[in-house]
VOGU-3710 file (C-alpha; in Angstrom, 3 decimals, decimal comma):
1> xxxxxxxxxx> 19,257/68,675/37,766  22,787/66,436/37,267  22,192/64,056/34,181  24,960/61,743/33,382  24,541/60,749/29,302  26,345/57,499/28,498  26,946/57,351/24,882  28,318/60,753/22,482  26,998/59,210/19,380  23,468/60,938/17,644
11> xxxxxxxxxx> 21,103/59,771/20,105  23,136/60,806/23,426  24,573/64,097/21,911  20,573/65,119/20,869  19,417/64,321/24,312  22,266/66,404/25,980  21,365/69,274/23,652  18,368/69,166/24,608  18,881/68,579/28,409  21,642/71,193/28,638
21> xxxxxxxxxx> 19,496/73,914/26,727  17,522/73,860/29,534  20,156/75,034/31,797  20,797/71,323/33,539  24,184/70,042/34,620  24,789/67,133/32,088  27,761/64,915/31,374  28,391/63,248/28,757  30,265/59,648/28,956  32,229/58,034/25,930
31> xxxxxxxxxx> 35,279/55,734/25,352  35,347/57,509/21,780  37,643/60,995/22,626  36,524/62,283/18,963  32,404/62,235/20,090  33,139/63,326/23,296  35,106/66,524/22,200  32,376/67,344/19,455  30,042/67,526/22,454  32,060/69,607/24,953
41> xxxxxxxxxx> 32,425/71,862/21,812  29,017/72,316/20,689  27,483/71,884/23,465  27,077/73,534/27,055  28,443/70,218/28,775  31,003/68,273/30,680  32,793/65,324/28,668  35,141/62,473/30,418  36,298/59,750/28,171  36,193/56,381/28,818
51> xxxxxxxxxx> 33,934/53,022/29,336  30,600/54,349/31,226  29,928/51,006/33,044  33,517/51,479/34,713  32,843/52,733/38,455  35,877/55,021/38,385  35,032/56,772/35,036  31,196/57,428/36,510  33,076/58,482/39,783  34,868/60,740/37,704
61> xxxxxxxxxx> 31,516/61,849/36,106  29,898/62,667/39,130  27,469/60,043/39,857  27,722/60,413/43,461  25,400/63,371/43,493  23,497/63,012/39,735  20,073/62,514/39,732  19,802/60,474/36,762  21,857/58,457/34,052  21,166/57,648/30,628
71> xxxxxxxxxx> 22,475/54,971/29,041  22,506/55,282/25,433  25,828/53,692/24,303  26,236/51,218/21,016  25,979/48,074/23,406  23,099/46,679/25,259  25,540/45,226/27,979  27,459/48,230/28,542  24,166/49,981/29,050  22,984/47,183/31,796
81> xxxxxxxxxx> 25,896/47,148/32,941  26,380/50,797/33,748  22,595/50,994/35,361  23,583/48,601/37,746  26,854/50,164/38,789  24,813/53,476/38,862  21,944/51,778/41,269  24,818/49,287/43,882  27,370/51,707/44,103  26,524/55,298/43,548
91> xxxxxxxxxx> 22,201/54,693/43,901  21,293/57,337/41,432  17,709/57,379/41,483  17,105/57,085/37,566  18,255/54,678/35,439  17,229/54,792/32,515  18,638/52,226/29,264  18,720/51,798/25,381  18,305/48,172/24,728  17,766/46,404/21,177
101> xxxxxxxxxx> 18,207/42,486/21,532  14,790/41,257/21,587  16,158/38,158/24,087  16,973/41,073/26,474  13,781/42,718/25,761  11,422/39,224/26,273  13,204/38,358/29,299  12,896/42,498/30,937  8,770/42,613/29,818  8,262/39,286/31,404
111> xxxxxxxxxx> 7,484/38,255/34,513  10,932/37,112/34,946  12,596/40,643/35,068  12,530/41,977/39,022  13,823/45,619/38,966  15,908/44,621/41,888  17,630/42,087/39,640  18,364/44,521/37,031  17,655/48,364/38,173  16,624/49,994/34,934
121> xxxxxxxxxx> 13,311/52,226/35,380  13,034/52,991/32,053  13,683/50,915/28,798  13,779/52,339/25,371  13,784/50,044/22,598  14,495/51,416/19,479  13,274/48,709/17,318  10,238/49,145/18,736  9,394/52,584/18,617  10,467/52,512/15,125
131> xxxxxxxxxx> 7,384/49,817/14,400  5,524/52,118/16,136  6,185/54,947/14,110  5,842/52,957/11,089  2,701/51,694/12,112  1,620/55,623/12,622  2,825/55,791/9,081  0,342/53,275/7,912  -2,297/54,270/9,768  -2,181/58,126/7,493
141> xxxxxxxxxx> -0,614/57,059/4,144  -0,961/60,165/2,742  0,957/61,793/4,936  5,401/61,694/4,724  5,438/62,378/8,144  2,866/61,970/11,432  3,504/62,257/15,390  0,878/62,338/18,089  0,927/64,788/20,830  -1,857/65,380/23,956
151> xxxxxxxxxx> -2,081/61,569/24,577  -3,315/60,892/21,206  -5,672/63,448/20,619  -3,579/65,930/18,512  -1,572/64,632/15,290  1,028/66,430/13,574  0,929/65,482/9,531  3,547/65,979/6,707  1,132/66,593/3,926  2,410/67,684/0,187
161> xxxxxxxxxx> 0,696/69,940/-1,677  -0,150/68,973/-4,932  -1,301/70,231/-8,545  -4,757/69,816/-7,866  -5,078/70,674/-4,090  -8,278/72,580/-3,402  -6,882/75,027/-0,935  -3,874/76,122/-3,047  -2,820/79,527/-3,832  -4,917/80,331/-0,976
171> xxxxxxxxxx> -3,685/82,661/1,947  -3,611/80,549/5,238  -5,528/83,620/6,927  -8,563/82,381/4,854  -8,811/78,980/5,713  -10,177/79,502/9,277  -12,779/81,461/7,184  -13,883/79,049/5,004  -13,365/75,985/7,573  -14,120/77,670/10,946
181> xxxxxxxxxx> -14,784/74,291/12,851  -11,816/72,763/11,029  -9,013/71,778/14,287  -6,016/72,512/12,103  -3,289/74,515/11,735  -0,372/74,989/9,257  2,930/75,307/11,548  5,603/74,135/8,963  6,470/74,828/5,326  9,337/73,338/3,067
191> xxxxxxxxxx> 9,698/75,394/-0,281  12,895/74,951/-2,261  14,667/72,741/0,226  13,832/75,672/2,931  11,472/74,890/5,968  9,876/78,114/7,719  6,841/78,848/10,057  4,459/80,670/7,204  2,921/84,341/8,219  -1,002/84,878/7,658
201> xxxxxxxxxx> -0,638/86,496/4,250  1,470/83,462/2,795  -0,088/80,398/0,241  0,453/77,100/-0,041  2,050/76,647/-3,613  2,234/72,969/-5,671  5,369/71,482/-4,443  5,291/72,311/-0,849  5,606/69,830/1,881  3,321/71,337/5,014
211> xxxxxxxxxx> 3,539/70,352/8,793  -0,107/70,981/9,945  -1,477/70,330/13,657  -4,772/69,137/13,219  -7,324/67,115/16,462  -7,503/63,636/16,049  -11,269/63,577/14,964  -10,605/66,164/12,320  -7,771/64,231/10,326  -9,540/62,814/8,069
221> xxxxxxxxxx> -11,401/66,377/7,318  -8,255/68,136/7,204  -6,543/65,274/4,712  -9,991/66,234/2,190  -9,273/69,450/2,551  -6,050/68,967/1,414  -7,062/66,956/-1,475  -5,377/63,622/0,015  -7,567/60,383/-0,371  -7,809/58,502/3,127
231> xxxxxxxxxx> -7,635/54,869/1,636  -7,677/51,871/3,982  -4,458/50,179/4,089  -5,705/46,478/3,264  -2,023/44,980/1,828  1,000/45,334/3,204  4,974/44,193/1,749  7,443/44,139/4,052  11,517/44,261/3,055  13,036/42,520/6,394
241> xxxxxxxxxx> 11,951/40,794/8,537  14,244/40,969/11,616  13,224/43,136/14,952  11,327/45,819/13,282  9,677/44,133/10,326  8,790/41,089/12,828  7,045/43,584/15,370  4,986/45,493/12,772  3,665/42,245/11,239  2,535/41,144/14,570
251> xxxxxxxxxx> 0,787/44,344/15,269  -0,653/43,788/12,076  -2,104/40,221/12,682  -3,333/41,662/15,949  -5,598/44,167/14,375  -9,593/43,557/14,596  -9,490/45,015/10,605  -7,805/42,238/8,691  -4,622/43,531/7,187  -2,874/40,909/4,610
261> xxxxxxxxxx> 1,026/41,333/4,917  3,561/39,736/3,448  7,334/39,876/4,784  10,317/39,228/2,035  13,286/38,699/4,494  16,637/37,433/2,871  18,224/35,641/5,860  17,076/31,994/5,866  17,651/31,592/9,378  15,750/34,988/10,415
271> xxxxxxxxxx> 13,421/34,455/7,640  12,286/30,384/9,237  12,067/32,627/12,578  9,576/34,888/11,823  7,354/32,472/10,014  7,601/30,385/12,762  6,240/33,309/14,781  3,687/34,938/12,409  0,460/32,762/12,095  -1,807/34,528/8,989
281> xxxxxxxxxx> 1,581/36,337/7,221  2,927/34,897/4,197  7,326/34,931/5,228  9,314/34,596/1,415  12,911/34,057/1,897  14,592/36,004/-0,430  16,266/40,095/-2,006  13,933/42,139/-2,235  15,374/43,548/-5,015  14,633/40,519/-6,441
291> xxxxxxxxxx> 11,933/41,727/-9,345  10,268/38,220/-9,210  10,414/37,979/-5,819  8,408/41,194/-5,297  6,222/40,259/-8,408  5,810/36,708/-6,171  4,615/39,339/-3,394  2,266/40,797/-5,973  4,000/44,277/-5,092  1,837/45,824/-7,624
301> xxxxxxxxxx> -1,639/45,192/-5,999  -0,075/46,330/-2,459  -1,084/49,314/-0,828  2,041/50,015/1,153  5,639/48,582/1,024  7,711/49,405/4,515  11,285/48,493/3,673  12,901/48,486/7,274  16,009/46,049/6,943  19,225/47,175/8,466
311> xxxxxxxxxx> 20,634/48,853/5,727  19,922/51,918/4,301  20,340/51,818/0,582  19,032/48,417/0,191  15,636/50,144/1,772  15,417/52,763/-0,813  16,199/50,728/-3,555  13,658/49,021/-2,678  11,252/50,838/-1,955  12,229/53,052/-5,461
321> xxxxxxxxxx> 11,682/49,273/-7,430  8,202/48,685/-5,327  6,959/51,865/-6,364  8,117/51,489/-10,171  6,046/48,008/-10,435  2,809/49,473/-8,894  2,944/49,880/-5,473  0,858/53,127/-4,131  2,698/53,853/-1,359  6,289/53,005/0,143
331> xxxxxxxxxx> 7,725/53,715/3,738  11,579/53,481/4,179  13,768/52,958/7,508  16,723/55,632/7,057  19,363/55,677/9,633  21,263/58,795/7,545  19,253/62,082/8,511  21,252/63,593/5,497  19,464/61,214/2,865  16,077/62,618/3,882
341> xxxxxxxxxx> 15,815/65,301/0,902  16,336/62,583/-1,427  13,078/60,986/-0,500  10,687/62,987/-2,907  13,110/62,786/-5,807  12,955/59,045/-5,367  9,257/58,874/-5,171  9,361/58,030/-1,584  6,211/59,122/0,378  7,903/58,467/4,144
351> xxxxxxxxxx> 10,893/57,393/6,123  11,134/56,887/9,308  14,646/57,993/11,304  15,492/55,637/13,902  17,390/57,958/16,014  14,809/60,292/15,646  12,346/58,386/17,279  14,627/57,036/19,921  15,597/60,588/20,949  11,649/61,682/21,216
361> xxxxxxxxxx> 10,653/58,520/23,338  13,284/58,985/26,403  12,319/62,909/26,118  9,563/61,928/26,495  9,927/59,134/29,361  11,960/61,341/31,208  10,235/65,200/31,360  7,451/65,718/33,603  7,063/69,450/34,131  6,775/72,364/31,534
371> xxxxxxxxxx> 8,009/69,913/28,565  6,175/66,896/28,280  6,786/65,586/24,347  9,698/67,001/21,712  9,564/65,883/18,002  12,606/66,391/15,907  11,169/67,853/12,364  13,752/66,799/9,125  16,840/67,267/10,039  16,867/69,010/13,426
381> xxxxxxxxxx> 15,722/71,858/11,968  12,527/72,136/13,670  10,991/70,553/16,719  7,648/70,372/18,032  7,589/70,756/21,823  4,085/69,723/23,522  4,607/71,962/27,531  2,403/72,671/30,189  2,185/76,206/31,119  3,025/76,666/34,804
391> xxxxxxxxxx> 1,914/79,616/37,196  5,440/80,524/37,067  5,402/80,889/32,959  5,805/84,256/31,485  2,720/83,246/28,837  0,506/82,676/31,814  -2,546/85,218/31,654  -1,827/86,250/28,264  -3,709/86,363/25,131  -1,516/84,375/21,908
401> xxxxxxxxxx> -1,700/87,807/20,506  0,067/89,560/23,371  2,684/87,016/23,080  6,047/87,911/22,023  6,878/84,651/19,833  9,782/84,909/17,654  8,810/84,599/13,927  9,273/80,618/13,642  6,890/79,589/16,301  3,623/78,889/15,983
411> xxxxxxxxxx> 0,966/77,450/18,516  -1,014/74,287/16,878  -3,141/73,400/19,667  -3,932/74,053/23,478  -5,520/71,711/25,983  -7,925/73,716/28,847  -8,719/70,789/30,895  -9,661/67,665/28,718  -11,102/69,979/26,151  -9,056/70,457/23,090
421> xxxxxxxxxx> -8,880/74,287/21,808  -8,062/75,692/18,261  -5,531/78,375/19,434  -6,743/82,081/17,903  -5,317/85,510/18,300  -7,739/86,165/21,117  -7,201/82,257/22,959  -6,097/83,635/26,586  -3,303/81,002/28,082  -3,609/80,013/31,495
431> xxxxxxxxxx> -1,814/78,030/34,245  -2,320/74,804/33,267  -2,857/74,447/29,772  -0,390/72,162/27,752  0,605/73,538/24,232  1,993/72,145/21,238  4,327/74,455/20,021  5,888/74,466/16,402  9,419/76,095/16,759  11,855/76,578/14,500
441> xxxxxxxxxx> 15,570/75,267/15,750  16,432/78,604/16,104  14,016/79,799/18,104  14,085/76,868/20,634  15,881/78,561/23,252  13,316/81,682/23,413  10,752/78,934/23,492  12,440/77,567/26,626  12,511/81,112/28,033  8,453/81,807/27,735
451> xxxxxxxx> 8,222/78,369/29,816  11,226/78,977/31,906  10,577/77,376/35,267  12,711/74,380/36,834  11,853/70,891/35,584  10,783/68,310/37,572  11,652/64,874/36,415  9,833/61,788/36,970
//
């Protein structure tokens, strides 16, 4: 498979690690020489430097013979741009773009766009699949950190174990005993600033934050289990109220269950827009640093504040002032994957990484065979890889048991037709289950070698 990637900055240099890793033929376009180096030296790839919408430079890249292009570069235009040079001149068959202006968005989603106007098969917006992910925030409050896999019907959850957790102290080997129809499983543990796949014999210890892979129906369950209340989200702050903030309070007012949000947004002119837009959410135009402005909001009677302007620090300040007024719970956007460990010293129950989420959703658009979903855990020091098992697998016919897996994977769920399955020692894998896998970065590439078949793309 030849993959042209448009853009060497976080988003295109994750998606050609990923691509690459699995032994496809992937270039990687940038006018930036610095980014494209860093990627020819990390990474099994091709670089060429220079504007990607430029015919000779994709020339140059091989698009007369690739089979699909990403493009993932800083500018909407450049990335419309280079998917129609890729579809007139060189008719790559994929096309797929990163867009964020919402005018370019309304006018694609509308009746108006014709694909043989503007040739992109696949858009990715990151604005909104960050409101989506902060709307999956919402939706599990107790949670830091929450992805669905198996077309909704497996959730991962970032749950922290606290003083008074009822299963603490307790070796994971036990749980199944005491909660045999329980659907979860505890993949992921952070201890100390260290995240590892836990063993059998280890406990969960006050302080821990725990990945668990539990069935949709069992989530709430699992969250009494581990001595998290499931409390209905019924009020709502937001801090900004551009893209992001604009889309989530629209979801909001969409909702059958009557959600009262409020949107603090500091730009007059962007601020008059939304509550122009919005018909049942109160728009205050204004910091919201601002202590009266948030005591205006009546921050301290809200169950959730979701600080998602465009700047980082102004989002955890925030969200830090929100929670010191009386807010339960506060969700921050975060751009800087490095500033995630200073979340729970701030009091921060979730962020939400843009890039993150931008990188899982064209993953996503674009696999079709053994892969078919990747979540990036912290960091990128852990993924969770949803990936059908294929006659061709080297898993195929086995028991888990009789499965080599390296130390930092562990299997959180199988699908056997449309029946979800609790994966045990004794759970036989066969040709045509799909598995979510918890791996640890590490171990990735072994991963890729128990499912190593060629991919088909869609």
């Amino acid at each position: 498979m030849k993959v042209i990637i448009c853009g060497a900055g976080q988003v295109g240099w994750q998606i050609a690690r990923h691509l690459s890793g699995e032994r496809n033929d992937v270039t990687v376009v940038d006018n930036n020489p610095d980014l494209v180096h860093r990627a020819t030296d990390t990474l099994d790839v091709q670089g060429i430097t220079g504007f990607a919408s430029y015919p000779d430079i994709l020339q140059r890249a091989g698009a007369r013979d690739a089979d699909m292009i990403i493009a993932a570069t800083h500018s909407d235009e450049v990335n419309m741009v280079t998917c129609q040079v890729a579809h007139s001149i060189f008719e790559i068959p994929r096309k797929i773009a990163r867009l964020r202006a919402q005018s370019y968005l309304t006018a694609i989603y509308s009746d108006l766009y014709r694909r043989e106007h503007m040739p992109i098969d696949v858009v990715i917006s990151p604005e909104r699949e960050v409101a989506a992910a902060a709307l999956r925030r919402l939706s599990v409050p107790a949670a830091f950190d929450t992805e669905q896999f198996l077309d909704g019907k497996v959730q991962l959850l970032g749950l922290t174990i606290d003083d008074d957790c009822p299963i603490a102290n307790t070796p994971l080997r036990q749980l199944n005993d005491l909660f045999t129809t329980l659907r979860a499983i505890v993949v992921g543990v952070r201890r100390d600033g260290r995240l590892f796949a836990p063993e059998p014999r280890d406990q969960l210890f006050p302080g821990d934050s725990t990945y668990i892979i539990a069935h949709v129906d069992d989530v709430p369950r699992t969250l009494e289990i581990f001595g998290k209340p499931h409390h209905k989200q019924e009020r709502v702050v937001l801090i900004g109220g551009g893209n992001v903030g604009l889309a989530v309070a629209t979801e909001l007012e969409s909702r059958s269950d009557r959600i009262r949000a409020k949107v603090i947004e500091k730009n007059r002119a962007c601020a008059e827009h939304a509550a122009d837009i919005l018909e049942r959410t109160i728009v205050l135009n204004g910091d919201g640093l601002d202590i009266s402005l948030l005591q205006e909001a009546n921050i301290s009677r809200a169950d959730a504040v979701l600080a998602v302007t465009d700047d980082d620090k102004t989002n955890l300040l925030t969200s830090v002032r929100a929670k010191s007024l009386g807010c339960k719970m506060a969700i921050a956007l975060v751009n800087d994957p490095t500033l995630g460990p200073m979340m729970e010293p701030l009091g921060i129950d979730a962020y939400i990484n843009p890039r993150a989420t931008t990188v899982s959703s064209i993953l996503r658009h674009i696999r079709h065979g053994r892969v078919r979903a990747l979540y990036s855990v912290g960091d990128a020091e852990a993924e969770v890889i949803e990936a059908e098992v294929l006659s061709t697998s080297p898993i195929a016919g086995s028991a888990i048991r009789d499965v080599n897996f390296p130390e930092g994977v562990l299997v959180g769920a199988i699908r056997k037709g449309s029946e979800i399955v609790k994966p045990l020692g004794g759970t036989r894998i066969e040709e045509g289950d799909v598995i979510v896998i918890f791996a640890m970065a590490a171990d990735v590439p072994e991963v890729e070698r128990l499912f190593q078949v060629s991919i088909d793309f869609f």
